[in-house]
N, C-alpha and C positions, 0 to 999 in steps of 0.2 A: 676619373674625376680629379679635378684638383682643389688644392686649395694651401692655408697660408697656418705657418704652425704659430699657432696661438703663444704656445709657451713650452721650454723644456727645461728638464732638470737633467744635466749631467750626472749628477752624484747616483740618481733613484733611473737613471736611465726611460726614462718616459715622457708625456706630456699630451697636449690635446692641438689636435686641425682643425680647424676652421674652414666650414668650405659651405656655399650654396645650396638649401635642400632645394625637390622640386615647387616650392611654394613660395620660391623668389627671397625667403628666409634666410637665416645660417646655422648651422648647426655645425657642433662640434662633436671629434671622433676620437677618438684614446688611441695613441699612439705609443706601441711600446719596441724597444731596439732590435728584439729580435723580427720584427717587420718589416725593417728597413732596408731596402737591398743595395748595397755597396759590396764591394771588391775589398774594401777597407778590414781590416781586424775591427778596430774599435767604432762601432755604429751611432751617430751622434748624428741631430740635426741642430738649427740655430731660430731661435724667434725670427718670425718673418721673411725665414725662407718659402718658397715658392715650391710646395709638394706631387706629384701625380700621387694617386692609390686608390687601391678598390675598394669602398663603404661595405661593413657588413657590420652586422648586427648576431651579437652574445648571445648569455646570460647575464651578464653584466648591463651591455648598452650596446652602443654603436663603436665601431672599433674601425681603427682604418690596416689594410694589409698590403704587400707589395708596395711599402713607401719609399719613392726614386724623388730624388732632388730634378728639380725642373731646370728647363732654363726659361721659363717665363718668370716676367718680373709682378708683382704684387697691383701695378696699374693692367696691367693684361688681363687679369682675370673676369673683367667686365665683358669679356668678347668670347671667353672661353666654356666648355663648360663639358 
C-alpha cells in the first residue's frame, strides 16, 4: 500500500500515513521508526514524503509496518494503489 506521511516528529521518532482506505476515504496509520526499513542507522522520514507499507491493525489502532521511501511523487498516488 502506499501512501503520504502526514507528519513526523524527529525528536519522539514517530508520526502518522495517510493513505486510501477501500471506501475511496483516507485514513491514517501510526508510524513508528523502528518500521521503517533503511540501511541507515538513524530511521527518519520527512512530511510528504511518498511511503510503501503494509496496513495492520493493534491494540492500539491501525499501524503502518515495512515503511520503505518510494519513489513516487504525492500527484501519483491517484493512479496507484
Amino acid at each position: 500500500m502506499y501512501g503520504i506521511v502526514k507528519w513526523w516528529n524527529d525528536k519522539a521518532s514517530f508520526g502518522f500515513i495517510t493513505a486510501k482506505d477501500a471506501d475511496g476515504g483516507f485514513k491514517d496509520y501510526f508510524a513508528h521508526h523502528k518500521r521503517i526499513v533503511s540501511g541507515k542507522k538513524f530511521k527518519k522520514l520527512k512530511d510528504g514524503w511518498v511511503v510503501s507499507f503494509t496496513p495492520d491493525v493493534n491494540e492500539k489502532g491501525s499501524v503502518a509496518n515495512d515503511i520503505r521511501r518510494s519513489d513516487f511523487e504525492s500527484k501519483d498516488l491517484g493512479d496507484i494503489r
